[in-house]
C-alpha positions in Angstrom: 7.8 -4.3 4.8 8.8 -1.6 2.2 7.7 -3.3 -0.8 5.1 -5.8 0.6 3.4 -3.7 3.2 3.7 -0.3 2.2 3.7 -0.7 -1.9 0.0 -2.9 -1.1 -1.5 -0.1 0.7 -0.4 3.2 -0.3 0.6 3.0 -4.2 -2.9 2.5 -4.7 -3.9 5.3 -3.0 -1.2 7.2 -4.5 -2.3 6.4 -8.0 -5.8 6.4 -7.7 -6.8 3.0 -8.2 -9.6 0.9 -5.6 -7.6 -2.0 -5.6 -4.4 -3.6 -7.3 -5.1 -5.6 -10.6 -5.4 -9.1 -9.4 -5.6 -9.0 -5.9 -6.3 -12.9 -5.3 -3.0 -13.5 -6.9 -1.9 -11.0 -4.3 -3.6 -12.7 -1.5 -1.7 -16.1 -2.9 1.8 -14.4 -3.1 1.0 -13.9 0.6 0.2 -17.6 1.4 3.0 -19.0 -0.9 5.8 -16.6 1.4 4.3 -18.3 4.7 4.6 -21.8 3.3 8.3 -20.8 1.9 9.4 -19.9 5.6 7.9 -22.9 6.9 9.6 -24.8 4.2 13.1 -23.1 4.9 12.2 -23.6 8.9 12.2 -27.2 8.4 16.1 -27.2 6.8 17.2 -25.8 10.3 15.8 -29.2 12.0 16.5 -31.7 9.6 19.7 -33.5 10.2 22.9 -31.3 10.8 21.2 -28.0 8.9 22.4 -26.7 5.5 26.1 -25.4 6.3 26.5 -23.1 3.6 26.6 -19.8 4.7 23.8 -17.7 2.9 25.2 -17.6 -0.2 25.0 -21.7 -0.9 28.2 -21.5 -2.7 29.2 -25.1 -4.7 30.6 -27.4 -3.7 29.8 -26.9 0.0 26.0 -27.1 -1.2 26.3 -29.8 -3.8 28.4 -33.1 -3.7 30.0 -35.0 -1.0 30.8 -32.1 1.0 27.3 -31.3 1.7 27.1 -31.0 5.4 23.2 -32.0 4.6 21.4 -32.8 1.2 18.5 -33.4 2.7 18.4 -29.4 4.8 19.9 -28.3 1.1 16.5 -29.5 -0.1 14.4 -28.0 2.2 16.2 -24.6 2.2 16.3 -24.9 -2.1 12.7 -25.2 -2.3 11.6 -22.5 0.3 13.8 -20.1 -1.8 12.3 -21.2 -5.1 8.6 -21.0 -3.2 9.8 -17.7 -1.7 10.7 -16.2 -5.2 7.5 -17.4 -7.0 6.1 -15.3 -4.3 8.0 -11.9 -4.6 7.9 -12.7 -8.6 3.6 -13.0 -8.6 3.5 -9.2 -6.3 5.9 -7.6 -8.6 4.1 -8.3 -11.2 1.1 -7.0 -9.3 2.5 -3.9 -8.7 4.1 -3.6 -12.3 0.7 -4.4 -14.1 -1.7 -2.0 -11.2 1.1 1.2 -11.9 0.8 0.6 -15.6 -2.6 0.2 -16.3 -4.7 1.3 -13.3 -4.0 5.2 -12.6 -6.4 7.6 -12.4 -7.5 9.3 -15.6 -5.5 12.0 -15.5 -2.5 10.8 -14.0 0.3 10.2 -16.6 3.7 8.7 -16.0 5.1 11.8 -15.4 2.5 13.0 -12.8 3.2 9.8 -10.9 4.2 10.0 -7.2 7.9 9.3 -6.9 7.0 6.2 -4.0 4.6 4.7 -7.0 8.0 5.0 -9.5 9.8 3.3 -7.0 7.3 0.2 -6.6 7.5 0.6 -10.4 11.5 0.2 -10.7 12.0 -2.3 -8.1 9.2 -4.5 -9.5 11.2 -4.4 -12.7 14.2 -5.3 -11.0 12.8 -8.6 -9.3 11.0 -10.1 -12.6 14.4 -9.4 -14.3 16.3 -11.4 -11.2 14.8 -13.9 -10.2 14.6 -15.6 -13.0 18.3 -16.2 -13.3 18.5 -16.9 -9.3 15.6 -19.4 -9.8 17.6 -21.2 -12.6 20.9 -21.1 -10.0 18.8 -22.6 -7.3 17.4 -25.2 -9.6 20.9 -26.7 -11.2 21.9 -26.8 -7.5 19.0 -29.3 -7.0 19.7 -31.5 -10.0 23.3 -31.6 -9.2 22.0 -32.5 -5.6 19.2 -35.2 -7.2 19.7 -35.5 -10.5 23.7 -36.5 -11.1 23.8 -33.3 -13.3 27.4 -31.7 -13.2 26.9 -28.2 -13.7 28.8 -26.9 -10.5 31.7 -29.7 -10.6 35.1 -29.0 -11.8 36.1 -32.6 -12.3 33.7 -33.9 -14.9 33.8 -30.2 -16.5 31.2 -27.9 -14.7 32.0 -24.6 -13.1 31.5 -23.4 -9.5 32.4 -19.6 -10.4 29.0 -19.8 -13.0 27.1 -20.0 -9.6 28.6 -17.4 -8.4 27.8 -15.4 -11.3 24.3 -16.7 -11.5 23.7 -15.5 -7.9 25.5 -12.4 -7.5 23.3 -10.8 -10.9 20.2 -10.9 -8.9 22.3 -10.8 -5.4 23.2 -7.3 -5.9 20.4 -5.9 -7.5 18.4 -7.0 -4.5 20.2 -4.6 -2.6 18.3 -1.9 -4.8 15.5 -3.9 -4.5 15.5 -3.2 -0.5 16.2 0.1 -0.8 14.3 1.6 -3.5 11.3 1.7 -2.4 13.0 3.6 1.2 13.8 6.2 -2.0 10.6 6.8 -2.6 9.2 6.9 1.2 11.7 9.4 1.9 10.8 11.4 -1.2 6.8 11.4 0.3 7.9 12.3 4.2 10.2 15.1 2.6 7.8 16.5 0.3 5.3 16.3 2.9 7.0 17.7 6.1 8.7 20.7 3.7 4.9 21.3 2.3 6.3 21.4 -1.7 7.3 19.2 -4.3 10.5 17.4 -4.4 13.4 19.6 -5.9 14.0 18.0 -9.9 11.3 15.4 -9.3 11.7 13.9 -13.3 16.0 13.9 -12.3 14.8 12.0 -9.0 13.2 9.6 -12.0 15.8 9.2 -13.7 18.2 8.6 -11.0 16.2 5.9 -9.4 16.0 3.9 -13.1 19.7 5.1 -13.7 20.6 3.6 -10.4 18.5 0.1 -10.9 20.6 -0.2 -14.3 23.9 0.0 -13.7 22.8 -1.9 -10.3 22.2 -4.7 -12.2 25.5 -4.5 -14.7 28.1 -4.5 -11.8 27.5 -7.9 -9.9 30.9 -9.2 -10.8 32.8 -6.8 -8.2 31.3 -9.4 -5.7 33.7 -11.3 -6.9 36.9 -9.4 -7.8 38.7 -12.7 -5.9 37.5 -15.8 -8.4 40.8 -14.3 -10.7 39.1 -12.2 -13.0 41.5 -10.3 -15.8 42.5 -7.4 -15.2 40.1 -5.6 -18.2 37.1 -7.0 -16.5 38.0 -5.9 -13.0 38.0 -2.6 -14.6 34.6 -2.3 -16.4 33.2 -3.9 -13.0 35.0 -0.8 -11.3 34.2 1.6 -13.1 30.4 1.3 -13.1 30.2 0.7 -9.6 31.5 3.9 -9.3 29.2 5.5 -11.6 26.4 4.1 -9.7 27.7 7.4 -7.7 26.8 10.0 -9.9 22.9 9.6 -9.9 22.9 8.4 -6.2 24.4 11.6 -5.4 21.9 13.4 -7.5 19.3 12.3 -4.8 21.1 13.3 -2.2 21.4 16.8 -3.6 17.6 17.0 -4.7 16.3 15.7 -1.2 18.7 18.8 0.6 18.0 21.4 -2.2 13.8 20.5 -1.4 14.3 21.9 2.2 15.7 25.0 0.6 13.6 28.2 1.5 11.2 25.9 3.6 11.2 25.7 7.0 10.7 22.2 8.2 10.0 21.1 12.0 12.5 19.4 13.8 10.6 18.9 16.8 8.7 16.0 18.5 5.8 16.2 16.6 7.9 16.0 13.4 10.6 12.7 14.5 9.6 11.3 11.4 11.2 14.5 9.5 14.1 14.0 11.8 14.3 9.9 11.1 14.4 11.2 7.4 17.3 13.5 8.0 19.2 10.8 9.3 18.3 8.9 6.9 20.1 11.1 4.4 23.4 11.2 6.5 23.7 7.6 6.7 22.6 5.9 3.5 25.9 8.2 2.4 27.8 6.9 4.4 27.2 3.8 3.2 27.0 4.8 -0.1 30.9 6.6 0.0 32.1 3.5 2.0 30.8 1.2 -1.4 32.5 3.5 -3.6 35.9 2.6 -2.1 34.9 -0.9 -2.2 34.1 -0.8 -6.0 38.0 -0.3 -6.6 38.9 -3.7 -7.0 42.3 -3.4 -5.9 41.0 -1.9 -2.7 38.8 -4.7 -2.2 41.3 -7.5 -3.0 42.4 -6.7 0.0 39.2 -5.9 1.8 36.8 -8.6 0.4 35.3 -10.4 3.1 36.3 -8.4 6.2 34.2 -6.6 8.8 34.5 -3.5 6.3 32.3 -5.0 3.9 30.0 -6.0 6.7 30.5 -2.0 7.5 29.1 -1.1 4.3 26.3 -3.0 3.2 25.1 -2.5 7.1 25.1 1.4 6.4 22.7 0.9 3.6 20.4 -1.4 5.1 20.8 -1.3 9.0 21.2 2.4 9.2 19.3 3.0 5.4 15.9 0.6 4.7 15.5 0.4 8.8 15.2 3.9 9.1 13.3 4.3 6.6 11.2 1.7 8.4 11.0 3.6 11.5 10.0 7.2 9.3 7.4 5.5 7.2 6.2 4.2 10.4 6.0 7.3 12.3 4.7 9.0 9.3 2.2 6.7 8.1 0.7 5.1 10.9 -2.0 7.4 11.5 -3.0 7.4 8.1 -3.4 3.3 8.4 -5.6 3.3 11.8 -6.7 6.4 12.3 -5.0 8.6 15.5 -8.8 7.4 17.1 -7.6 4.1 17.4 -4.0 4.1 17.6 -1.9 7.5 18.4 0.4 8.6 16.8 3.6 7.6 18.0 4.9 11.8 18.1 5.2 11.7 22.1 8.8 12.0 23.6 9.5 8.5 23.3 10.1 8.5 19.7 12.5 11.1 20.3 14.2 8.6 22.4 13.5 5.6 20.1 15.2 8.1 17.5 18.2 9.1 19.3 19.0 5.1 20.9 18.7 3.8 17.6 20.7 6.2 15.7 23.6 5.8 18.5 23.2 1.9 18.9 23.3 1.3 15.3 26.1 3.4 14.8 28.0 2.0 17.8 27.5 -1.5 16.3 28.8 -0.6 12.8 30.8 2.4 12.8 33.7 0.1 14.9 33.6 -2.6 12.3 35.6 -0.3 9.7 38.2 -0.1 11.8 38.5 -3.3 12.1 37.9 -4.2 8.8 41.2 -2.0 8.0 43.0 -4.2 10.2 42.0 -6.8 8.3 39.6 -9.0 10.9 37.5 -11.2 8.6 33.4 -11.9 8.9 32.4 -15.2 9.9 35.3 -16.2 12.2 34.2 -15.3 15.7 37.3 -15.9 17.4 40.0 -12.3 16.8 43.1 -11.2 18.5 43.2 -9.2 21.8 44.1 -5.8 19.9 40.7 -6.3 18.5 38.8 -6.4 21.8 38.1 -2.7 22.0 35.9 -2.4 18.8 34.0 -5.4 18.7 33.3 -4.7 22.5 31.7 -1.2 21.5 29.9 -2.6 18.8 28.5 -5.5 21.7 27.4 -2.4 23.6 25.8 -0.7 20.1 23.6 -4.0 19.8 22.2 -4.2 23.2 21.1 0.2 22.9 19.5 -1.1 19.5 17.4 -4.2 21.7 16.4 -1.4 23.9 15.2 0.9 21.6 13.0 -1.9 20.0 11.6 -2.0 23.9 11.2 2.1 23.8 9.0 2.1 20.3 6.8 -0.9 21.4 5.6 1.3 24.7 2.3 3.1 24.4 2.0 6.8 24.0 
């Protein structure tokens, strides 16, 4: 929705340009992601389903153990579909913001939503490559008696993990950059100036997708890495920090001697508010999780779940719901469809905020205590939280319910 949706119909506008630079390859990226879900669809039905958690880690997805070669096919060649997809639009988007701008519009005039299309584009021609080739050995190992992921005959299932986890955690960036540059527009807009150190909010955003993509190994702090690489991979996660918090900064120091409104007419300046309280909580919770001896004893507990839900749940979502509020009368005109600025979107605002919050916030605590994801059975000292984050998920349901009512 953030890339796709949004990066199709307003970096052109932003820029300039009538229309992206080949928009029948655009039109087939479109087709090729519908018949990649109704590939992957078909792995749910066939036989006992894939079993591999989402991360198709070897063996469980390759030899004997296989729950199901025949779902590991389907689900393989939906992802490889679904990638040629995403790879044909970035390169859309990377070729139109290039080479189509306006006449006087230079790289430094460029809107900081058009940089972000720009950056993540980048990021997914650089990655999916590599998680293309990962998904691929899987297959020949499944088809062709290829060995690349067994340890008996001299393969390696940690170069999978490596393989995956370079474009794995980039494509958290990859999700979220483009709610950067959103943000950046609603805040510019709502505070009626430019955003505060808009060439810093640049560089931050590239700094950010570089170091993103140098620092997948603390996925992996558990596969017995030395103790010299658990340090590089700690220390630039935490320097992913320092330009994140430069954002941060820049976003707050733009409201500075402006007087935006926080009323009901301006939820989606509100929605972008929140969205800078809670993308840093997220981001601080990460930055603990970078130390790898922290997350030795962390990895795979509910406060990783915690974390990554901050910067997506309670980050790109909102962001989601802003660029929503924001842009939706720009898409259909307020003739056709109002803009959703009534008193429900207050309430949509304040029931997702809370049930979002109430579903994650919990799941630190218990990740502290040491409850682990993906086991759904937990001690009756554990009751409390994940019974407050049940009651989180049902207020996030009903705000769906609120935002789909009329005006």
């Amino acid at each position: 929705s953030l890339f796709g949706g949004f990066g199709n119909y307003f970096s052109v506008i932003y820029q300039g340009s009538n229309e992206i630079i080949f928009p029948r390859i655009n039109n087939f990226s479109i087709l090729l992601l519908v018949f990649s879900y109704l590939i992957v669809s078909f792995s749910l039905v066939s036989e006992y389903g894939a079993g591999t958690g989402w991360t198709l880690y070897p063996p469980l997805s390759t030899s004997f153990l296989s729950l199901s070669p025949s779902s590991m096919y389907f689900l393989l060649s939906g992802l490889l579909v679904s990638g040629l997809s995403s790879a044909l639009t970035s390169l859309n988007f990377f070729l139109t913001i290039l080479n189509m701008r306006c006449f006087s519009m230079n790289l430094k005039l460029l809107p900081l939503f058009n940089w972000s299309i720009l950056i993540t584009s980048v990021l997914l021609l650089l990655t999916l490559p590599v998680l293309s080739g990962a998904v691929v050995m899987i297959l020949s190992d499944l088809s062709a008696n290829t060995l690349f992921y067994d340890p008996i005959f001299g393969g390696d299932p940690v170069l999978y993990q490596h393989l995956f986890w370079f474009f794995g955690h980039p494509e958290v960036y990859i999700l979220i950059l483009p709610a950067f540059g959103l943000i950046s527009q609603i805040i510019s807009a709502t505070s009626q100036k430019i955003i505060f150190g808009n060439q810093s909010m640049i560089f931050a955003m590239s700094s950010i997708s570089l170091l993103g993509s140098v620092v997948w190994g603390h996925h992996m702090y558990t596969v017995g890495m030395e103790i010299d690489t658990r340090a590089y991979f700690s220390g630039v996660t935490i320097m992913i920090s320092l330009p994140t918090g430069t954002k941060i900064f820049n976003w707050l120091s733009t409201y500075l001697s402006s007087h935006p409104q926080l009323t009901l007419s301006a939820s989606n300046n509100i929605y972008a508010l929140m969205f800078l309280l809670q993308f840093t909580i997220g981001g601080a919770t990460g930055v603990i999780l970078g130390n790898s001896s922290v997350d030795l004893a962390l990895h795979d507990t509910y406060y990783v779940v915690a974390h990554f839900h901050y910067v997506l749940s309670l980050g790109a979502v909102i962001a989601i719901f802003a660029s929503t509020i924001h842009y939706l009368p720009k898409i259909t005109s307020p003739m056709i469809i109002p803009s959703p600025t009534s008193q429900l979107s207050l309430y949509n605002l304040v029931l997702v905020t809370t049930g979002i919050t109430l579903t994650f916030l919990p799941m630190h605590f218990l990740g502290f205590n040491v409850m682990p994801r993906r086991i759904p059975d937990y001690p009756d000292s554990f009751h409390g939280w994940n019974f407050l984050a049940s009651i989180g998920s049902g207020v996030t349901l009903l705000s769906f319910a609120i935002l789909k009512k009329k005006k």
